[in-house]
C-alpha positions in Angstrom: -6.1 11.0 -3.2 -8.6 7.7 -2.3 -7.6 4.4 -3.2 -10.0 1.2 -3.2 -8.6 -1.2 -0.3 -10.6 -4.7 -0.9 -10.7 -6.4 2.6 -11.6 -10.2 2.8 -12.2 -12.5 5.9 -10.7 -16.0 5.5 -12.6 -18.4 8.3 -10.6 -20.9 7.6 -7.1 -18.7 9.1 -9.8 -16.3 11.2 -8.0 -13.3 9.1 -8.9 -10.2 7.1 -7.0 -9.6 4.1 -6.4 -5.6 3.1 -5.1 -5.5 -0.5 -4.9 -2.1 -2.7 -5.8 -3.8 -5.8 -4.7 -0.6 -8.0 -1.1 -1.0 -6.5 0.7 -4.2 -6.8 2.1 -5.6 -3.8 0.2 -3.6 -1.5 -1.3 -5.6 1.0 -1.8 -6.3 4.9 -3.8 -8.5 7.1 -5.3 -8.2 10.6 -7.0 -10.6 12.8 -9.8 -7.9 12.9 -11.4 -5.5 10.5 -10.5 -2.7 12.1 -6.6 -3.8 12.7 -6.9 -4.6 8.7 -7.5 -1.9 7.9 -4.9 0.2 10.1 -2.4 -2.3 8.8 -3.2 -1.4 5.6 -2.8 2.2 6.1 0.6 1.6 7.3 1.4 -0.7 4.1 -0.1 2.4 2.1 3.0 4.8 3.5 5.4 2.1 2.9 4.5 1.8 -0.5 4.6 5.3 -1.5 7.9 6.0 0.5 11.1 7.0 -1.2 13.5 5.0 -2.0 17.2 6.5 -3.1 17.7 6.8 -6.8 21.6 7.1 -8.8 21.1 9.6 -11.0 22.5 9.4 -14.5 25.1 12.1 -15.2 22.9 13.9 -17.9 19.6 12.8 -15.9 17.1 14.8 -14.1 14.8 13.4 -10.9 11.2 15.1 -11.2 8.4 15.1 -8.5 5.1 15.0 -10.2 1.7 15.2 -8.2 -2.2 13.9 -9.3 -4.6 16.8 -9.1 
């Protein structure tokens, strides 16, 4: 699965900005292109990493996957 990471260089802070505009919250920086972009690879696991869920007693926890 690809998702669309918009990078941005800020002179002003001598930054580049990584944010996943298709997932909210999803963002990184680097003080070069590159180490954006690495950063926001890393901030791409994070995001989709599990986090524990209570289970109602007559509930069921599915996995579902995108083609």
């Amino acid at each position: 699965m690809k998702f669309r990471l918009l990078l941005d260089y800020d002179p002003q802070a001598g930054r580049w900005s990584a944010v996943f505009p298709d997932l909210p919250g999803c963002a990184s920086a680097g003080d070069t292109e590159e180490q954006a972009v690495a950063n926001a690879k890393e901030a791409l696991a994070l995001w989709f990493d599990s986090t524990p869920v209570d289970i109602p007693k007559n509930g069921k926890l599915l996995e579902v996957a995108l083609p």
